[in-house]
C-alpha positions in Angstrom: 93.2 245.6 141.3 94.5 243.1 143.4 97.8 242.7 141.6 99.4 244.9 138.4 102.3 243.5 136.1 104.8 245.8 136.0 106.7 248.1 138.6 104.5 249.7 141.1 104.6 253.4 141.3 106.4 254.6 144.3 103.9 255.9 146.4 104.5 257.1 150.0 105.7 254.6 152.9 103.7 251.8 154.7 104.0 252.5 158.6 105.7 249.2 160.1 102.7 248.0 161.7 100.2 248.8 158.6 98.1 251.3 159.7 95.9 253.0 157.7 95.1 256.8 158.1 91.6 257.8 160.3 90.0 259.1 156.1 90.4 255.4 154.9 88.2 254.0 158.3 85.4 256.1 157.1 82.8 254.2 156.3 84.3 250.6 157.0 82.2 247.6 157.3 79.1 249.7 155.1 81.2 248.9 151.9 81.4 245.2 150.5 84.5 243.5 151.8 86.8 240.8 150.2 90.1 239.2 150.1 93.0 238.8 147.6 95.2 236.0 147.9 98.3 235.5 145.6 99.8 232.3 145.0 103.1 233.3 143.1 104.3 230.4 142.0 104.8 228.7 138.6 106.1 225.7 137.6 107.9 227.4 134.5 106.8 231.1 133.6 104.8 231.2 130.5 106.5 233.4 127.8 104.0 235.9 127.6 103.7 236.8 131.2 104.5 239.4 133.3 102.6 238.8 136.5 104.5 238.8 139.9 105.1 234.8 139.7 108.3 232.6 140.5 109.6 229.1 139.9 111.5 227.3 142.1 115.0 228.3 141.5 113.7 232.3 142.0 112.3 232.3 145.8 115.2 233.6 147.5 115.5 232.3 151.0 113.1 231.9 153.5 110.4 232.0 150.6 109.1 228.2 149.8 105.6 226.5 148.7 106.0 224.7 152.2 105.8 227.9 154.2 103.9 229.8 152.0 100.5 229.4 153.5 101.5 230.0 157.6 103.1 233.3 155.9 99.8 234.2 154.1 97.8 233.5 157.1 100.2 235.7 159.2 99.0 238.7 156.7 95.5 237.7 157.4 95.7 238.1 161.1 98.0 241.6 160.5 94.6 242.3 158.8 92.5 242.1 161.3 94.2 243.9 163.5 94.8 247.0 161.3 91.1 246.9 160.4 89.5 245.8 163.7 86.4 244.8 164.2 84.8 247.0 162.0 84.5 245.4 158.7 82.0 243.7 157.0 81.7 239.6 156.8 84.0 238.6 153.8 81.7 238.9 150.6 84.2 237.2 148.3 88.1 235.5 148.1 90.0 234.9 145.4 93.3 233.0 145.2 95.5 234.3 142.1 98.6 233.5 140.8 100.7 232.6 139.4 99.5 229.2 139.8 97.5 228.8 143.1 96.9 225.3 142.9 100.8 224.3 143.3 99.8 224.6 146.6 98.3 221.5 148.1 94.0 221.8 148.6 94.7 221.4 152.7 96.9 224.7 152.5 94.4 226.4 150.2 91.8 225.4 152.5 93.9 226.2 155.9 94.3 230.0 154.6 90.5 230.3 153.9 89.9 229.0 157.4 91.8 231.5 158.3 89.9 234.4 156.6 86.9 232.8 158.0 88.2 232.2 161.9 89.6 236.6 161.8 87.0 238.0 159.8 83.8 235.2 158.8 82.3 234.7 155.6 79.1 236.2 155.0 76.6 233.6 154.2 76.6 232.5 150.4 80.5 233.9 150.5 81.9 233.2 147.1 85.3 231.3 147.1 87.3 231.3 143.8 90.3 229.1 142.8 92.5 230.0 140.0 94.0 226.6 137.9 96.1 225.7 135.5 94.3 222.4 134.1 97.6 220.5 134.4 97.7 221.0 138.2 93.9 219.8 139.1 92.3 216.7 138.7 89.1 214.9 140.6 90.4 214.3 143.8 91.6 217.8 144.2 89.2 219.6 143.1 87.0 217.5 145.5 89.0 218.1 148.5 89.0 222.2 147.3 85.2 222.2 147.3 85.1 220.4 150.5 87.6 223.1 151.7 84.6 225.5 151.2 85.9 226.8 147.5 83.0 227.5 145.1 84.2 228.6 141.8 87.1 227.5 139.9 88.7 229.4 137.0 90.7 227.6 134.6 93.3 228.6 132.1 91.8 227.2 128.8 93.9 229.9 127.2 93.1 228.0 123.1 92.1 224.6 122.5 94.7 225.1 119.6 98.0 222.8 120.4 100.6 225.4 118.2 98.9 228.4 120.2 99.7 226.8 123.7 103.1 226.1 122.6 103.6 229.7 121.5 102.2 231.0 125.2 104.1 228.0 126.3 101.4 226.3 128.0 101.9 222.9 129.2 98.5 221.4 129.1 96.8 219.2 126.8 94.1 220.5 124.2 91.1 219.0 126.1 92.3 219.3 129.3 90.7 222.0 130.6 87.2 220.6 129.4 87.7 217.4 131.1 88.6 220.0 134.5 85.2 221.3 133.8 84.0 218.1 133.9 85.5 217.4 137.1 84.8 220.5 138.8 80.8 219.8 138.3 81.1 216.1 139.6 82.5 218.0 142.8 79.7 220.0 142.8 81.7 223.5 142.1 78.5 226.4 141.9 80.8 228.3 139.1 83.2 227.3 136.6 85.1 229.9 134.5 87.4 229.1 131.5 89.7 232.1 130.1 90.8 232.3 127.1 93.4 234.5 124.9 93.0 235.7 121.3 95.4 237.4 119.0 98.3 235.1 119.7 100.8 235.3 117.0 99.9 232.7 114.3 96.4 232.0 115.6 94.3 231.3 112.7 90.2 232.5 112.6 90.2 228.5 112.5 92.1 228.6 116.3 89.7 231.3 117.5 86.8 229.4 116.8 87.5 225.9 117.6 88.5 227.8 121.1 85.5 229.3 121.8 83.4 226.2 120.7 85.5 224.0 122.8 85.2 225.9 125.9 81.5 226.5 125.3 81.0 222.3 124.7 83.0 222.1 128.1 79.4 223.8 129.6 81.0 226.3 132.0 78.8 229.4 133.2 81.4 231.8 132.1 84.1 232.4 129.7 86.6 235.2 130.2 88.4 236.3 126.8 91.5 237.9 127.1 93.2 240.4 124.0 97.3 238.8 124.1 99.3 242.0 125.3 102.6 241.8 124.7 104.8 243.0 127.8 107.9 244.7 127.2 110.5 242.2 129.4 108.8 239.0 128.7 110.2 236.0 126.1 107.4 236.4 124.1 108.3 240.6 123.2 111.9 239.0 122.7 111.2 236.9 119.8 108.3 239.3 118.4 111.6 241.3 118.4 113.8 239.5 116.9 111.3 238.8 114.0 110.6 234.9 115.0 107.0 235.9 115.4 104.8 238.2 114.1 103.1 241.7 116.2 99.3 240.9 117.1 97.4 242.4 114.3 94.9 245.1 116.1 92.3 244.9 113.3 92.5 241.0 113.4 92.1 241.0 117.2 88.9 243.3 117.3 87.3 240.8 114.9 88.2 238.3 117.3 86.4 239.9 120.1 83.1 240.6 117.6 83.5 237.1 116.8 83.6 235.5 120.4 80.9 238.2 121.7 78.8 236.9 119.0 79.0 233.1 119.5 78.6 233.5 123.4 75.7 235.8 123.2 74.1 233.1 121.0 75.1 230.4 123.7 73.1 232.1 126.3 76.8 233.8 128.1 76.3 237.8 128.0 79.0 240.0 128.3 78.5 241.8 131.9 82.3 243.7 131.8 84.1 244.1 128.5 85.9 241.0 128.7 83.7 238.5 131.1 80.7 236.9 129.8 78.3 235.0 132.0 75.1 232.8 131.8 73.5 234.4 134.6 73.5 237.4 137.6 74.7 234.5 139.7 77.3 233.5 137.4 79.5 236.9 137.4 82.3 236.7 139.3 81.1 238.9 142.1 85.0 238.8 143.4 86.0 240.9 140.3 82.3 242.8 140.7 83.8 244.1 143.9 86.8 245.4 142.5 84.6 247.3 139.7 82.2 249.5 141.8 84.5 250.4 144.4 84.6 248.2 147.6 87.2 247.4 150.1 89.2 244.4 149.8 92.9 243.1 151.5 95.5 241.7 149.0 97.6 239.2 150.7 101.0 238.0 149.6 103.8 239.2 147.6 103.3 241.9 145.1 99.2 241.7 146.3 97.7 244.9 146.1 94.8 246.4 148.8 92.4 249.0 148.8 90.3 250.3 152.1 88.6 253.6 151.7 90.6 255.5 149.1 93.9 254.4 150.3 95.3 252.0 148.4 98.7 250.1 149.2 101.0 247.0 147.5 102.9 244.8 149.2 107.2 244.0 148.3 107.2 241.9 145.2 109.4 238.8 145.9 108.5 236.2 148.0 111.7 236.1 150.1 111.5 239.8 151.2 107.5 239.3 151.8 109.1 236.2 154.1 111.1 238.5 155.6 108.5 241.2 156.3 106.2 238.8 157.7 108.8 236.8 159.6 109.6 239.9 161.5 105.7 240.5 162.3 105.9 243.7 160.1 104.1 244.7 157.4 104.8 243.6 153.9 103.7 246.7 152.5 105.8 248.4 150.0 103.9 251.9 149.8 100.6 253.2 149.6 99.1 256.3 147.9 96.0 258.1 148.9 93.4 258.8 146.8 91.7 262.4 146.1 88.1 262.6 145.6 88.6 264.0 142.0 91.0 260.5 141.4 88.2 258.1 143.1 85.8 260.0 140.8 87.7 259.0 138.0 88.5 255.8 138.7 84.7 255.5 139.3 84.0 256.3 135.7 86.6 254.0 134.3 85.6 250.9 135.6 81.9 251.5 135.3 81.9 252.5 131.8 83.4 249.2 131.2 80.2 247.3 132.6 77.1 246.6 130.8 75.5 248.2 133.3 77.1 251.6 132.3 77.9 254.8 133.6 75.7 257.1 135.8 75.9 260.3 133.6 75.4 262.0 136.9 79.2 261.2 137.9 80.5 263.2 134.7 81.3 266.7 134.3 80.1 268.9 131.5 82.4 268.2 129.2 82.0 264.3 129.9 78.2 264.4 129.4 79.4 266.3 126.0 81.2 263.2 125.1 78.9 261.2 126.1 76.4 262.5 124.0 79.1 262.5 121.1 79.6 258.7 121.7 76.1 258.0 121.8 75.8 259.9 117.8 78.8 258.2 117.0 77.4 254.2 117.6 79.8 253.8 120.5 77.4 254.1 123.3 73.9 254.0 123.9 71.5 255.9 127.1 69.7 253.8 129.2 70.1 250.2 128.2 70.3 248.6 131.7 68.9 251.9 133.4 67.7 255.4 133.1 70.7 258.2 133.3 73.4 256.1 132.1 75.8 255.0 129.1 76.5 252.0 127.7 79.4 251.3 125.0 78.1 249.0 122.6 80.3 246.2 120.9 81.6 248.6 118.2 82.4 250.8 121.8 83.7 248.0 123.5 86.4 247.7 121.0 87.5 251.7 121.4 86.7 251.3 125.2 89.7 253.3 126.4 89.2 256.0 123.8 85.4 256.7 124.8 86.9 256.3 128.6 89.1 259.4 128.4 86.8 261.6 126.4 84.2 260.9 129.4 86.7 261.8 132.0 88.0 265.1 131.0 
């Protein structure tokens, strides 16, 4: 993935200049190709999050919104010189935060000129913008499109106002549906609305005025999110101290029944466990690339990479990435290199959580066996998007990680 919350593990060193060793050029340029950018920055950090984000008062020297894109596009050329010429045209970017549009459109659109000028965009690239709704309105999200940005994914989050103030959200309900709005008058291809269910003191009520909200906005995909509850954030802290309830696990899968139900019935169908879209065009191919294994180059603090098996993260705070890339070295923090049994696994993991399955071909024995065993028990089925594989139907969806570890033993 192209960032994780929480600590990275430690991994082994990043050589000064990036390089990456001879196994991981293998085969470069024949798998898709895309980049990760990371925005870190957040007007105030919402308490339930524990993504590798910043406000103002927390960048550290040499780390500011101002310099931030002439940094990122410093990491772009470091790119292309670790990787040469041999990669593949840029399939997809995707600029995540945090909250990439703090950043004004021109930046946004001078670091994807970058990507284009060292690597090019492949024809029909796909170009995603995170937003908060608070930080977009027409004339930005005009001058993002005319940047070359296709898709926009907005933080709906709940069209409830007491659930936005318990994730401490700062938008209005209705917002986000007049961004959606706005985003088609600039002629965006895609628009995407995520949402969260299970916040403490949601109501069934919350849940479904959310979902019908987003789905009256008319965006071609909804992503719906299960609340985690991070050990470190403000949000575990008063769950701790008894101010707020623990998500309820049986009240959340009913959400997820619930929402899979009413999108499915809108014409949205769930294509990874918790993405739904109205058509092949309207997945987020971005994400689809991080799924079924291709390459892409995370830039920015805390961004994570991944180029033939080796996979690397870059120093978490935006001062010491400042640093690293003020001193033209790389801002990777440490790398580890896959096995063929770990790729293997990690190939089963993320497949099985697509509707288009797992190839029953990439388990052993005794993952076929359970296979088989989720199949009798209503958790999977064979062959419902193609011969040889298993799919995890919504009852499986909901014990996803179990089914996951019986198929990788």
């Amino acid at each position: 993935m192209p960032f994780v919350t929480g600590p990275p593990p430690d991994g082994e060193p990043v050589p000064a200049d990036g390089a990456l060793p001879p196994a991981a050029r293998r085969g470069l340029g024949q798998r898709p190709f895309g980049i990760y950018v990371h925005v870190p920055f957040c007007v105030t950090r919402c308490g339930y999050c524990d993504f590798n984000t910043y406000t103002a008062t927390e960048l550290g020297p040499g780390a500011t919104r101002e310099s931030y894109a002439a940094q990122a596009i410093a990491e772009i050329r470091l790119a292309r010189a670790v990787l040469g010429t041999g990669t593949a045209p840029v399939a997809t970017v995707f600029f995540g935060g945090g909250t990439p549009t703090l950043l004004p459109p021109a930046d946004l659109g001078a670091i994807l000129a970058a990507v284009d000028a060292e690597f090019g965009l492949a024809p029909g690239a796909e170009v995603t913008a995170e937003a908060n709704p608070e930080t977009v309105d027409q004339r930005s999200l005009d001058e993002l499109r005319a940047s070359g940005f296709t898709r926009v994914s907005l933080g709906m989050q709940s069209a409830s106002r007491s659930v936005l103030s318990v994730l401490d959200r700062k938008h209005e309900p209705g917002r986000p549906e007049q961004c959606v709005a706005w985003a088609r008058a600039a002629d965006f291809e895609h628009v995407s609305l995520d949402l969260i269910y299970g916040t403490p003191g949601e109501s069934d009520a919350d849940w479904d005025r959310s979902l019908r909200s987003a789905l009256s906005a008319g965006p071609d995909h909804i992503s719906g999110y299960a609340l985690i509850v991070e050990q470190g954030t403000r949000l575990a802290a008063r769950i701790r101290r008894g101010e707020l309830p623990a998500p309820d696990d049986d009240v959340m899968a009913d959400r997820y029944l619930a929402a899979d139900e009413l999108l499915a019935a809108a014409g949205l169908r769930w294509y990874e466990i918790s993405n739904w879209a109205a058509s092949e065009a309207a997945m987020c191919r971005h994400n689809l690339l991080y799924w079924t294994g291709g390459d892409w180059w995370g830039v920015g603090p805390g961004a994570h990479s991944h180029i033939g098996g080796t996979r690397w993260w870059n120093v978490r705070h935006p001062a010491a990435y400042a640093a690293r890339i003020g001193a033209g070295a790389s801002p990777g923090q440490a790398r580890e290199i896959l096995t063929g049994a770990e790729q293997q696994t990690e190939r089963i993991m993320l497949a099985t959580r697509l509707a288009t399955g797992c190839p029953l071909a990439e388990l052993t024995p005794a993952g076929r066996a359970a296979a088989a065993a989720a199949v009798s028990g209503g958790l999977a089925e064979r062959g419902a998007h193609a011969a040889g594989t298993v799919t995890l139907t919504p009852a499986g969806r909901l014990l996803a990680d179990a089914v996951i570890r019986g198929l990788t033993d």
